[in-house]
ROVO-334544 format. One record per residue: x, y, z of N, C-alpha, C, O in turn. Coordinates in steps of 0.2 Angstrom, whole numbers, plus 5000, padded with zeros to 4 digits. Atoms other than C-alpha are relative to their C-alpha. Layout:
<pts>
XYZXYZXYZXYZ/...
</pts>
This chain:
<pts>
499850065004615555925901500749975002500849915003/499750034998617055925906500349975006500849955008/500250034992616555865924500049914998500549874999/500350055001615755715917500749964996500949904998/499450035004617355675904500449985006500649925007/499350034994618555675920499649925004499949875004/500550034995617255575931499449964996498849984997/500550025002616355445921499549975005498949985005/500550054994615555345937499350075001498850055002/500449965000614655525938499550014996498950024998/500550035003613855505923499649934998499149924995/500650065000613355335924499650015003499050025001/500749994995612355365940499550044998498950044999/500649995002611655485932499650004996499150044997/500150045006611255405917499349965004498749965004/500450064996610455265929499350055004498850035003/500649984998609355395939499650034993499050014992/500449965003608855515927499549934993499049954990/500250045004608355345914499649965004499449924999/500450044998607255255926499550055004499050035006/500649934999606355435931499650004994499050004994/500349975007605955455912499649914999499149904996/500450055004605455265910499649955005499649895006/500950024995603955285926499750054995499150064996/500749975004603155395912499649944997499949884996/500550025003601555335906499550004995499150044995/500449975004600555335892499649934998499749894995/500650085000598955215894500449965004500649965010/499650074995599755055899500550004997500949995002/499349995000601455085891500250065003500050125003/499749974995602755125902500749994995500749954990/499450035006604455125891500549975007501049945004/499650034994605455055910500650034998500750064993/499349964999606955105916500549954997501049955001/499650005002608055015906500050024993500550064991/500149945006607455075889500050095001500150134996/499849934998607455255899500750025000500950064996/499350004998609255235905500150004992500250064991/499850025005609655175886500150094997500550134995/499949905002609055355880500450025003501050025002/499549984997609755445892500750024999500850084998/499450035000611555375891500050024992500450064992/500149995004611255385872500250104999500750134998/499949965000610955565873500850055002501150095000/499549964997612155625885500749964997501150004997/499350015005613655505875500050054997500450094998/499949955003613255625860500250095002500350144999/500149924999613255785870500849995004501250025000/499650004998614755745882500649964999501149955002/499550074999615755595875500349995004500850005005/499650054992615955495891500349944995500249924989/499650075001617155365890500149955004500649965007/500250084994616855185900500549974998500849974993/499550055001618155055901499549964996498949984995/500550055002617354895893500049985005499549975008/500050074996617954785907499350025007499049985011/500749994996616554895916499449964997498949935000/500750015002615354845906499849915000499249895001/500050095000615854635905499949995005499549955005/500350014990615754645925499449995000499149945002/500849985000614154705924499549984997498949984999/500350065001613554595913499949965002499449955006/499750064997614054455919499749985006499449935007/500750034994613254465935499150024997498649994999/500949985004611654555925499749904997499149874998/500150085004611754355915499949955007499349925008/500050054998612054255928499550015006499349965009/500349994997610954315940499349994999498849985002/500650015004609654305927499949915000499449885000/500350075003609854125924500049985008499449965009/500150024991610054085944499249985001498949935002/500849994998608254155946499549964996499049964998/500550035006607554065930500149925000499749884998/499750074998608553895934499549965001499349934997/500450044997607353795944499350004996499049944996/500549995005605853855932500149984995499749974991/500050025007606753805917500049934999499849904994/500050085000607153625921499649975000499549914997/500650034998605453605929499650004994499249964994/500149995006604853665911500249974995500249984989/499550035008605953535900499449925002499649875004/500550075000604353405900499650014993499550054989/500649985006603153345889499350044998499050064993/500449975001601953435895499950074998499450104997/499949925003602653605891500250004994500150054991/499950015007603353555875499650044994499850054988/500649965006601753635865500750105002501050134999/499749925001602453815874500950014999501250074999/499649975002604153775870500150024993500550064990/500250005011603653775850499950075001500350104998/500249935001603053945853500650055000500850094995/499349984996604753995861500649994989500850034984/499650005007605753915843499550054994499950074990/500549965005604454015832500350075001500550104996/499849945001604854165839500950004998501150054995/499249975002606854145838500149974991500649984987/499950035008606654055820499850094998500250134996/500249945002605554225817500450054999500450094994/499649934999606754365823500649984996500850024991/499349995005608254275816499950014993500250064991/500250005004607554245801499950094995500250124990/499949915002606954435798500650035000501050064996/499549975000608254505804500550014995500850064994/499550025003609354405792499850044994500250074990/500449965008608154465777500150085002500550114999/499649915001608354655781500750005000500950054996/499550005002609954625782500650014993501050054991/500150015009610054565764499850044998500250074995/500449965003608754665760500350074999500350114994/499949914999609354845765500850025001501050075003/499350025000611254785765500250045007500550095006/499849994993611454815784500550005004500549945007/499450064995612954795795499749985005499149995007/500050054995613054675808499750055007499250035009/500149964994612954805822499250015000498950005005/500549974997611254875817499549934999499149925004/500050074999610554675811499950005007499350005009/500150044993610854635830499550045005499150035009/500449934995610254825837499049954998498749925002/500750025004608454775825499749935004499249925007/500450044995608354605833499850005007499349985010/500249964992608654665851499450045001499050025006/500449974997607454785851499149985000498549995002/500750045005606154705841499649955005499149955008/500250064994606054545853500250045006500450005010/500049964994606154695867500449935006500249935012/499450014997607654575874500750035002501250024999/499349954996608854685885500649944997500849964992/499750025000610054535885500350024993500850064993/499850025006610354525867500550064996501050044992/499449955000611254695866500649975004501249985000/499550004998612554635877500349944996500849944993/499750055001612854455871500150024990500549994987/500049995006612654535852500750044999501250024995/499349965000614054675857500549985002501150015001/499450024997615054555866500349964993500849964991/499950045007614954455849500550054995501050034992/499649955007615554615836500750005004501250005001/499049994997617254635850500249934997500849924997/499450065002617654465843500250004993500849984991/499749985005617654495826500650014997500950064998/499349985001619454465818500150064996500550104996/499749955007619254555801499850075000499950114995/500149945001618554705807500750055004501050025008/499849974996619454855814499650025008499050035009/500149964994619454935831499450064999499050065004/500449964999618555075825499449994997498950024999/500650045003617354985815499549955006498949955007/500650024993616954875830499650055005499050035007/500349965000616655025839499350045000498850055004/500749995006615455095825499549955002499049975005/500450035001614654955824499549985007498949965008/500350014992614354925844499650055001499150035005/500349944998613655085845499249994995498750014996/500550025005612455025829499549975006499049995008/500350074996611854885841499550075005498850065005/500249964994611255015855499450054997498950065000/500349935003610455155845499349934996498749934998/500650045003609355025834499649955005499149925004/500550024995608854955849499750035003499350005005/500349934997608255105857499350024995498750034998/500549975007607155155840499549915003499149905008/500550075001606454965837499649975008499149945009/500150024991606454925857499150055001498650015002/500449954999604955095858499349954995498849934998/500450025003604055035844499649934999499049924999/500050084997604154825847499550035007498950055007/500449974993603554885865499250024999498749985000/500649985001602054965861499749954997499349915000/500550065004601454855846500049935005499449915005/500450044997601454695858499750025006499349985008/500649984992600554775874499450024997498850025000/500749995002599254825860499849954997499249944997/500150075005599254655850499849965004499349935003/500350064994599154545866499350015006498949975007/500449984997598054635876499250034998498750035002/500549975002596854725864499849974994499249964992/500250035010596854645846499949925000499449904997/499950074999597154455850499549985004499349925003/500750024999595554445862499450004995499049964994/500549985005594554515848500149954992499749924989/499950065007595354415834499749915001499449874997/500250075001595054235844499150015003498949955005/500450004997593254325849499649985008499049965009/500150034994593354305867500050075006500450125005/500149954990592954425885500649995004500549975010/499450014997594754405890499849985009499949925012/500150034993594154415909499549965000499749925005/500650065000592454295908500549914998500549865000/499750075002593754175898500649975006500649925008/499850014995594954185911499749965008499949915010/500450024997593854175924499649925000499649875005/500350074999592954025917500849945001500649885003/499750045000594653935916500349995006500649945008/499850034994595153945931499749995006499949985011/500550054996593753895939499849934998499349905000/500150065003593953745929500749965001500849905000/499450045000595753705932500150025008500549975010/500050014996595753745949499650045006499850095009/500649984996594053775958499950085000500350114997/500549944999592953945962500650065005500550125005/499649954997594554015973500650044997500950024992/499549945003595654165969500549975005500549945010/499550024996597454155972500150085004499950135002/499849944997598154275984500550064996500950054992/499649945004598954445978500750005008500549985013/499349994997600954475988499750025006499949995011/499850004994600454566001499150015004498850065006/500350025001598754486003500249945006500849935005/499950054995598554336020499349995000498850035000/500750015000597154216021499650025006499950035011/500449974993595654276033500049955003500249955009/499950054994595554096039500549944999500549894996/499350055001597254006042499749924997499149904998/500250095001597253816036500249985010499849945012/499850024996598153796054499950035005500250085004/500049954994597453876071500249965007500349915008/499950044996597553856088499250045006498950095006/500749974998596053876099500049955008500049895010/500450034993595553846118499249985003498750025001/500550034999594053756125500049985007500649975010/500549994992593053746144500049914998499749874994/500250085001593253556147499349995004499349985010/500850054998591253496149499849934998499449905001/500250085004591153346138500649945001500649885001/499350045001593053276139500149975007500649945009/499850014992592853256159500449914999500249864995/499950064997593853096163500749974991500949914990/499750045006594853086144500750015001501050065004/499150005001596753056142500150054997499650064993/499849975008597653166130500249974996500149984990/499850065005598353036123499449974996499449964990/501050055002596552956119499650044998499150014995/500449965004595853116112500650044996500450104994/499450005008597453146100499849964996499549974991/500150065004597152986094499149984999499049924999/500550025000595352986092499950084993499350104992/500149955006595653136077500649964997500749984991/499650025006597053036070500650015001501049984997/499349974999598553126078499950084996500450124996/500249945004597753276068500150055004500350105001/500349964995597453376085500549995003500849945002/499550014994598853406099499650055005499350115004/500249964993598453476115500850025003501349985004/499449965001599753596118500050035008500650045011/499949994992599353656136499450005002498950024999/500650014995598253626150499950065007500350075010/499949974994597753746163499449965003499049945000/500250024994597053686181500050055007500550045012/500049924996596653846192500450024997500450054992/499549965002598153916193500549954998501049984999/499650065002599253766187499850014991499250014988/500050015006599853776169500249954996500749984993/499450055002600653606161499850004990499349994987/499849965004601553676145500649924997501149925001/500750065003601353506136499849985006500249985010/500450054997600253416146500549904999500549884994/500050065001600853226149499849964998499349945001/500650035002600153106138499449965003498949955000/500250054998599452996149499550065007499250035011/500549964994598553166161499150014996498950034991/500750025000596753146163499850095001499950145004/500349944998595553296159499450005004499149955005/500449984996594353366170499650045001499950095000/500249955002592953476171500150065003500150065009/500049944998593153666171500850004997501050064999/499350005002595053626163500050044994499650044989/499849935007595653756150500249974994500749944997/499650085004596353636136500150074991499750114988/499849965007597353736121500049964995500549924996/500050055005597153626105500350044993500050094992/499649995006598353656089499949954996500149904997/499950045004597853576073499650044992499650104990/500049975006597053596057499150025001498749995005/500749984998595253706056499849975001499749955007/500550065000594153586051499949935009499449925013/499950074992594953436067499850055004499350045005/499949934995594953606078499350015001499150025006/500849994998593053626077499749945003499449935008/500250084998592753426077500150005008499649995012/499649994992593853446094499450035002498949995004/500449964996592753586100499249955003499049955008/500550024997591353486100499849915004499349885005/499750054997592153346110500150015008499949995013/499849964995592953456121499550025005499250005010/500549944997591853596125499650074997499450084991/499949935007591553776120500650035000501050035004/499649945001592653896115500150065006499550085008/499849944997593454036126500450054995500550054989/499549965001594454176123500649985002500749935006/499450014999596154186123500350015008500350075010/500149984992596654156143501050025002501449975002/499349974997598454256149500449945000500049905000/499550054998599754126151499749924997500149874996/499950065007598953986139500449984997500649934995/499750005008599554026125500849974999501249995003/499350055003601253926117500250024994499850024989/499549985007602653986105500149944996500449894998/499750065004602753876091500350044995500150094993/499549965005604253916079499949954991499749894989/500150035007604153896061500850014997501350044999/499150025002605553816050499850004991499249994990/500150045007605753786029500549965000501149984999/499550105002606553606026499949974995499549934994/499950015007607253566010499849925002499949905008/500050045000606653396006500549974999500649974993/499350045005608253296001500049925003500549885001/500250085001607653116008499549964993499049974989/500350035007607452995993499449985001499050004997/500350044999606352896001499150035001498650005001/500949964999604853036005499850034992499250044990/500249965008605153095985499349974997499549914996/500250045002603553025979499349985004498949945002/500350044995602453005994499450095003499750155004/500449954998600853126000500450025008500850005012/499949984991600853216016499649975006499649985012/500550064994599553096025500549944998500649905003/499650064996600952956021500450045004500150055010/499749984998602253066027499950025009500350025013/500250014993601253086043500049945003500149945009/500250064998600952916045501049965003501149935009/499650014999602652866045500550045003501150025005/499649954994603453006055499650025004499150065003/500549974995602653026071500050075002499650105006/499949934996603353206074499650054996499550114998/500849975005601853266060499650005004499549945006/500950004996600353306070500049985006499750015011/499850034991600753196085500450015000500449994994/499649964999602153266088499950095000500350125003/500049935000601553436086500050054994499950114994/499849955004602053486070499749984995499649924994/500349995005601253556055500149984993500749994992/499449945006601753576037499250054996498650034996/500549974999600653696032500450054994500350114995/499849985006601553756015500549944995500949904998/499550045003602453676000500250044994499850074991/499949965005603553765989500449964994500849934996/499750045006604053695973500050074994499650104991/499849965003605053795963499650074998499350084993/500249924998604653975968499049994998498750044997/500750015000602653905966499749955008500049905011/499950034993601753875983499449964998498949994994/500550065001600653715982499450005008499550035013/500550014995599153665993500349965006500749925004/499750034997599653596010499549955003499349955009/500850044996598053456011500749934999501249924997/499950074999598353276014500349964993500849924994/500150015005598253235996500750034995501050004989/499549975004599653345991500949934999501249905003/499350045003601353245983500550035001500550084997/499449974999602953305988500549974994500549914992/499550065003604553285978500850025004500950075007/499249964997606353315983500450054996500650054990/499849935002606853475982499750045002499850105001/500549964998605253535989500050045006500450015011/499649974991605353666004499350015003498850045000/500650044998604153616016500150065005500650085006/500049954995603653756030499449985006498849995007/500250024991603353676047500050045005500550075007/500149984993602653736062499849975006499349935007/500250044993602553676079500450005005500950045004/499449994997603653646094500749984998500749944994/499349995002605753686093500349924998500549904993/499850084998606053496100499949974993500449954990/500250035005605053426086500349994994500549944991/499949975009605353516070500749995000501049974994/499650025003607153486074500249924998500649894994/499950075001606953306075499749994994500249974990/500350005006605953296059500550024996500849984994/499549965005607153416048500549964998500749944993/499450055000608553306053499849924997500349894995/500250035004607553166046499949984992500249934989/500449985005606853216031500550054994500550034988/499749955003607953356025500950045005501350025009/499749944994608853516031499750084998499450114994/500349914998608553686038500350044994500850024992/499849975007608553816021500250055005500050075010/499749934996609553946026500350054993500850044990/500249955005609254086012499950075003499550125001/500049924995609654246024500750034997500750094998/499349965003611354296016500349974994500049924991/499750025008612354265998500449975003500649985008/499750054999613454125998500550024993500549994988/499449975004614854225989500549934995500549924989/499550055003616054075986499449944995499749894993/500450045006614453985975500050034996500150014990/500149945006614254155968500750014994500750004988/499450005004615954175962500349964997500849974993/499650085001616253995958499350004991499550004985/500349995005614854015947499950044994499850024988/499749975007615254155936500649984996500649984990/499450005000616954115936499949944992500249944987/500250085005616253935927499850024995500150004989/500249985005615154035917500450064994500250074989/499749975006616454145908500649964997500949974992/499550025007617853995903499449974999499449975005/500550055005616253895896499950074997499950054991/500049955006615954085886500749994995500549994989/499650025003617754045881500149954993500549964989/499950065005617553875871499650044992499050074991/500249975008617453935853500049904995500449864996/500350055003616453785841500150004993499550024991/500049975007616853795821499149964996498849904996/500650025003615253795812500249994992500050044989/499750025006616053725794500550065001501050055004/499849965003616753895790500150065008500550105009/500249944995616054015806500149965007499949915010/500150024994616654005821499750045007499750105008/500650014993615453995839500150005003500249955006/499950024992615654035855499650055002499650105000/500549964998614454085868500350085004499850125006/499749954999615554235874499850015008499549965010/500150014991615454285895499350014999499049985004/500749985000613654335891499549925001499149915006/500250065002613054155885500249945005499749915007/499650044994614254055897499750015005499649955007/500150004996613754125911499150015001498850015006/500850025000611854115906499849935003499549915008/499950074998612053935906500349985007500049945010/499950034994613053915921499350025006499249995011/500249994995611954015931499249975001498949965006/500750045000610353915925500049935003499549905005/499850084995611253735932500150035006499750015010/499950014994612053815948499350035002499250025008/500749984996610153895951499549935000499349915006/500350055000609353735947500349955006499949925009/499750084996610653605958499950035008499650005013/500349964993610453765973499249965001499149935006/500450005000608653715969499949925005499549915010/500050065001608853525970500049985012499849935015/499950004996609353565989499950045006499750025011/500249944998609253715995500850035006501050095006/499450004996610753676009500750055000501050075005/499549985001611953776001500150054993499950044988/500049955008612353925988499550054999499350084994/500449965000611254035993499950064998500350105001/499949945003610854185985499350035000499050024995/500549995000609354265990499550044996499850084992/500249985005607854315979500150094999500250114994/500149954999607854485985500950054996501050094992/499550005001609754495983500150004990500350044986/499950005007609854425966499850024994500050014989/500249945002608554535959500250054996500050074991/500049925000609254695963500850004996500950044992/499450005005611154635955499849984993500050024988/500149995005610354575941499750074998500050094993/500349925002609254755939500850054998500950084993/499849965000610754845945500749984994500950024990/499749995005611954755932499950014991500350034987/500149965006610954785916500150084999500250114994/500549935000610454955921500950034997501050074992/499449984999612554975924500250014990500350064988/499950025006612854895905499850034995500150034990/500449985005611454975895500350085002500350124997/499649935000612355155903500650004995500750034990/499650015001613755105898500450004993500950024991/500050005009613455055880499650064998499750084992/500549935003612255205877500650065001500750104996/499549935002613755345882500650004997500950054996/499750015005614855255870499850004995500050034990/500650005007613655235858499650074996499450084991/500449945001613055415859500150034993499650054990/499849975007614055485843500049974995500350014991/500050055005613855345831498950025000498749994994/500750024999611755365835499750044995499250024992/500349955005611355515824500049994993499550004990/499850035007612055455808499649954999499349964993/500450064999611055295810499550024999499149994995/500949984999609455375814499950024991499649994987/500149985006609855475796499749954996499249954992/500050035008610155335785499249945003498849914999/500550065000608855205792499450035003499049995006/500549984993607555315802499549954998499249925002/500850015004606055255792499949915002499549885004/499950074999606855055792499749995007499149975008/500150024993606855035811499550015002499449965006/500349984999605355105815499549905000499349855004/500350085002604454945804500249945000499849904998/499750034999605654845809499649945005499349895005/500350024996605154855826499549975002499449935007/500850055001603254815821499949964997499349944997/500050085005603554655809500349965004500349905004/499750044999604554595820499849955007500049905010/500550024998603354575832499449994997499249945001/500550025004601854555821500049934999499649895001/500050065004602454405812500249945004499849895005/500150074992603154285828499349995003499049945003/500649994995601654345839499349944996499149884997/500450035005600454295824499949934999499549895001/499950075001601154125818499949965007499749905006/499950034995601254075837499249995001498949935002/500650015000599354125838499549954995499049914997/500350055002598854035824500249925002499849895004/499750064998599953875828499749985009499749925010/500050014995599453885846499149995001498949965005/500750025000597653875843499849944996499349914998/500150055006597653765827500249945001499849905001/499650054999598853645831500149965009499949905012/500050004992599253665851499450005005499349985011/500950014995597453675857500350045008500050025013/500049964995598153795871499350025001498950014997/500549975000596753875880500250084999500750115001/499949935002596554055874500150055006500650085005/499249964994597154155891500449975000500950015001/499250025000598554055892500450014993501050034992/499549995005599154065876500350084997500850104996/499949934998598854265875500750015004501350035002/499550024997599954235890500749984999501349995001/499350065003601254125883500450044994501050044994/499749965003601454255868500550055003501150065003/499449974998601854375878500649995003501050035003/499550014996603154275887500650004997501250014999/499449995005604054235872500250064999500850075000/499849925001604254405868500550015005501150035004/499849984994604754435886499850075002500050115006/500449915000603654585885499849975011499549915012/500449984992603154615907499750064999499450085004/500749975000602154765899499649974998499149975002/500350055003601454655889499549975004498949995003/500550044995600754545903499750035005499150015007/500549974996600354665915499550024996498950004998/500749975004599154755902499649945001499149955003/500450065001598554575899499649995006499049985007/500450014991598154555918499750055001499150055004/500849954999597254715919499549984996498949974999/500550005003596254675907499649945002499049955004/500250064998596054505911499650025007499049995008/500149994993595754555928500249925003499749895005/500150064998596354395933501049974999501249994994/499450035001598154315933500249944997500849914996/500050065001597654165927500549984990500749934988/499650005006598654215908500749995002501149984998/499450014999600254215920500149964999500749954997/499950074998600154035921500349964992500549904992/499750035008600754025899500650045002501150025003/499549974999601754185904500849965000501249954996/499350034996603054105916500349944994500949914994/499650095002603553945906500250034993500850034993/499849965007603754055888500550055002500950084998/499649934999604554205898500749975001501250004999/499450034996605854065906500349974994500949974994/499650055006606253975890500350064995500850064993/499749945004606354125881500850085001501150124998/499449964999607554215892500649975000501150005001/499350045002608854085888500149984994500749964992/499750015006608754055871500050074996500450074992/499849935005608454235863500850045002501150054996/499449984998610154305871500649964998501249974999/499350015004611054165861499950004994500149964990/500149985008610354235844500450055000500450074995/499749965001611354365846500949994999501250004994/499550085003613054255846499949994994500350014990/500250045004612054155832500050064992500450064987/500049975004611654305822500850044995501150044990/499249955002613454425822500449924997500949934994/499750055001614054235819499950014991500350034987/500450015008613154225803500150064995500350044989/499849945003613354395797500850024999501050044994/499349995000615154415801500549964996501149984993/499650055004615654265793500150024994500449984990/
</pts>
C-alpha cells in the first residue's frame, strides 16, 4: 500500500489495466466496458490503499477526454440541426427533461445531497461525461466546505457505478428484446424490409469488407474492331467516360498514347474507366486479355476537400462536364465522403462544399483538378497548435459564469470545451485544409482521457463509497432502472404516436439517446442488420452534447 501511496501514477495504470480486463467480461450481450471496470476498480483500490491524485490530473484529462469528444461528433452534429432531424431531436429533450426531472424528485424525495443526485443521473443515462462535468460543478460550490466537497465528489462516483450496472443492463434488455415485442415486430425482417425500401436490395459493407466488383477498373483489349480509330475518337464516342491509358505496338509501349495516334490491328490498348463504359469499350475494341508485363500504369489516388463555391450544389456528371480533367483527363472520383458517411460515386450524385472527394487517375491530372476545385486533405498527423488553440478556447468559455435570477451558471472546462471542440470539429470539417487531428488519433486521447479521469475520481472517491452503499443501497439500484424505464418509454410512445419514426430506427434512436453502444450493438445482433444505426448516430450525437450539461444544470439547481 505503501508503494502505491508514494507512486500514484502506478496505481492509475493499474487501475486503467486491471478495469478494462474486468469490463471484457460477459454476460449474454452485457459487457459492463472498460470504463465502468476501471470505475470499480479505482473505487475499490481508493478504499483499500487511499491513493491521492492531484485534481489538476484529472481537469487535464478531462478536458482532452471533452473536447476530443466534441471534435469527433462536430461535423455530425451541425449536419443533424435540420428539419429533418428535428423529430430525433424531441427524443434527445425527453430524455434530459426525464433524468433531470427524476433525478430532481428523488432528491426531494429521499432528501439527497447534490453529490449522489448527480452520481444517480450519470449512471442512470449510462453517460461517462456527466460524472466529470457534475464533479467539476460541486468544486465550485461556495457554501460548502472542502471536506464536504470532497464527500460529496466521491458521492458522484460510487452512485454512478451502482445506477451506471443496473441502467446498463435494463437498456440492452428493453431496446433490444422488450421493445420489438411491445411494437410486435421481427426486429431483423422489419429492418431488412426498410432498407430495402430506403435504399435498394444491397447491403452496406462491414470495415474490413471491399467490393468484389470495383465501380472503377482498368482492363486490356486485342485491337480487332478499332483497326483505323483515333484515341481521341473513341474517348469521345463513351463521352470522355473511357481513357486509353497505354498502347502497346510489338515491343513499343506509348504510356499515354497521343490523342491524335491511330489504332491498329493486333494493338494492346489498356482502357481505365467506369465497369459498365469498360465492357461497352470491350466490345468496340476487342476481346479481353490478360494482364500483359509492361502495360500496366500507376495511377495515384488523392482525397480533395471541396471548398469551391461554385461546384457546391452541382452533380458529378456536371462537374465532369465542366472540368475536362474528369474522365478525359483521366481521372476518377470514385468516392464522396460527407461528414464521416461515404455517399455513392454515380453521376447523379450532389456534392456540397466540405465534401472529400477521392480521385484516381494520373499525378499530372489530379493535381490540376485539386487545385481547381479544392485542396489536398492532409489528415496524417495532429495539428497541435489547432489542438491547443482549441482547448485553450474551450476552458475560458468554461469560465463565463451566467446568473440564473438567484443561481449562478457556467459551463465549467467540461462544458466549454465540449462546445468548442464541436465548432473547431465542425469549421475542420467545413475544409479539411487545416486542424487536423486524425480519427484514429482523437479516439485513443479521448478513450485514454476518460479512462485517466474515471481512475482518478474512483481512488479518491474510494472511502466515501461504503457509507453510501449503506445508507442508499436499496435506492440506487431503482434509481438506475426508472430512470431508464421512463425516458426510453415516453420516447417510444411519442416516437410512434406522434413522430411516425419507422420502428428500427427508432429502437435505434433510443438507444442513442441513452448513449447506450451496448445498447446498439445487441440491437444489431439482433437486428442482424445496421440499418437501426442510422436513428442511433443522430440521437447518440445530439445526446452526447446536451446530457454532459445537466450535470452543470443539475448541481446548479440543487446547490442553489
Amino acid at each position: 500500500m505503501g508503494v502505491l501511496r508514494d507512486h500514484p501514477e502506478l496505481a492509475l495504470f493499474l487501475c486503467l489495466s486491471a478495469g478494462y480486463l474486468l469490463g471484457k467480461l460477459r454476460v449474454g450481450p452485457i459487457t459492463l466496458g472498460g470504463i465502468c471496470g476501471t470505475l470499480i476498480v479505482s473505487l475499490l483500490m481508493g478504499a483499500w490503499a487511499e491513493v491521492t491524485v492531484s485534481d489538476d490530473v484529472k481537469t487535464i484529462f478531462f478536458a482532452l477526454f471533452i473536447f476530443s469528444l466534441g471534435y469527433l461528433a462536430g461535423p455530425q452534429f451541425f449536419a443533424n440541426l435540420n428539419r429533418k432531424s428535428l423529430r430525433y431531436f424531441t427524443l434527445c429533450l425527453i430524455e434530459v427533461v426525464c433524468v433531470v426531472g427524476i433525478a430532481l424528485g428523488l432528491a426531494e424525495a429521499f432528501d439527497l445531497d447534490v453529490g449522489t443526485a448527480a452520481g444517480i443521473l450519470a449512471g442512470a443515462a449510462t453517460e461517462s461525461a456527466v460524472v466529470g462535468t457534475a464533479t467539476e460543478a460541486i468544486g465550485k460550490l461556495s457554501d460548502l466546505t472542502q471536506e464536504q466537497i470532497t464527500q460529496y465528489q466521491g458521492h458522484v462516483a460510487t452512485a454512478y457505478t451502482v445506477c451506471y450496472l443496473f441502467g446498463l443492463i435494463t437498456i440492452v434488455i428493453y431496446t433490444s428484446q422488450i421493445m420489438p415485442m411491445m411494437m410486435r415486430i421481427n426486429l431483423r425482417d422489419a429492418s431488412r424490409e426498410l432498407w430495402e425500401k430506403m435504399r435498394g436490395s444491397g447491403g452496406a459493407l462491414e470495415s474490413d469488407e471491399r467490393e468484389a466488383l470495383p465501380g472503377m477498373v482498368g482492363r486490356t483489349f486485342l485491337v480487332t474492331l478499332a483497326d483505323g480509330a483515333k484515341v481521341q475518337d473513341l474517348e469521345r464516342q463513351f463521352g470522355n467516360r473511357v481513357t486509353v491509358e497505354a498502347v502497346k505496338r510489338g515491343s513499343e509501349i506509348l504510356t499515354p498514347p497521343p490523342p491524335g495516334f491511330e489504332l491498329t490491328l493486333s494493338d494492346l490498348v489498356l482502357a481505365v474507366g467506369r465497369r459498365a463504359n469498360i465492357i461497352e469499350a470491350g466490345r468496340l475494341i476487342g476481346p479481353e486479355t490478360p494482364a500483359v508485363p509492361g502495360l500496366d500504369t500507376p495511377l495515384a489516388t488523392q482525397q480533395v476537400s471541396l471548398t469551391d463555391r461554385s461546384a457546391a450544389g452541382k452533380s458529378l456528371d456536371q462537374l465532369t462536364t465542366e472540368h475536362p480533367e474528369i474522365a478525359s483527363g483521366g481521372v476518377y472520383v470514385t468516392d464522396v465522403l460527407r461528414n464521416e458517411s461515404h455517399l455513392p460515386a454515380t453521376p447523379e450524385t450532389v456534392v456540397q462544399r466540405g465534401d472529400v472527394l477521392t480521385l484516381v487517375g494520373a499525378r499530372a491530372s489530379l493535381g490540376r483538378l485539386a487545385s481547381k476545385v479544392g485542396a489536398i486533405v492532409r489528415n496524417d498527423s495532429t495539428d497541435f497548435i489547432y489542438l491547443g488553440l482549441g482547448i485553450a478556447c474551450g476552458s475560458l468559455l468554461g469560465q463565463v459564469v451566467v446568473e440564473f435570477g438567484d443561481v449562478p451558471m457556467s459551463l465549467g472546462t467540461g462544458g466549454g470545451c465540449l462546445i468548442s471542440g464541436l465548432l473547431f470539429g465542425w469549421f475542420r470539417s467545413r475544409t479539411q485544409t487545416f486542424g487536423a487531428f486524425p480519427p484514429q488519433a482523437a479516439t485513443t486521447i479521448k478513450d485514454m482521457g476518460l479512462a485517466i479521469f474515471i481512475a482518478c475520481t474512483g481512488l479518491v472517491s474510494g472511502p466515501q463509497a461504503g457509507p453510501l452503499l449503506k445508507e442508499y443501497g436499496a435506492l440506487l439500484p431503482f434509481a438506475g432502472v426508472a430512470m431508464v424505464l421512463v425516458p426510453a418509454t415516453v420516447s417510444l410512445v411519442v416516437g410512434r404516436k406522434l413522430l411516425k419514426i419507422e420502428k428500427p430506427l427508432l429502437i435505434g434512436a433510443i438507444a442513442g439517446q441513452q448513449c447506450s453502444t451496448p445498447a446498439i450493438t445487441s440491437v444489431t445482433q439482433v437486428a442482424q442488420s445496421s440499418v437501426p444505426m442510422l436513428g442511433y448516430t443522430i440521437t447518440y450525437t445530439l445526446s452526447n452534447f446536451l446530457l454532459p450539461l445537466t450535470g452543470p444544470l443539475l448541481v446548479g439547481i440543487l446547490g442553489a
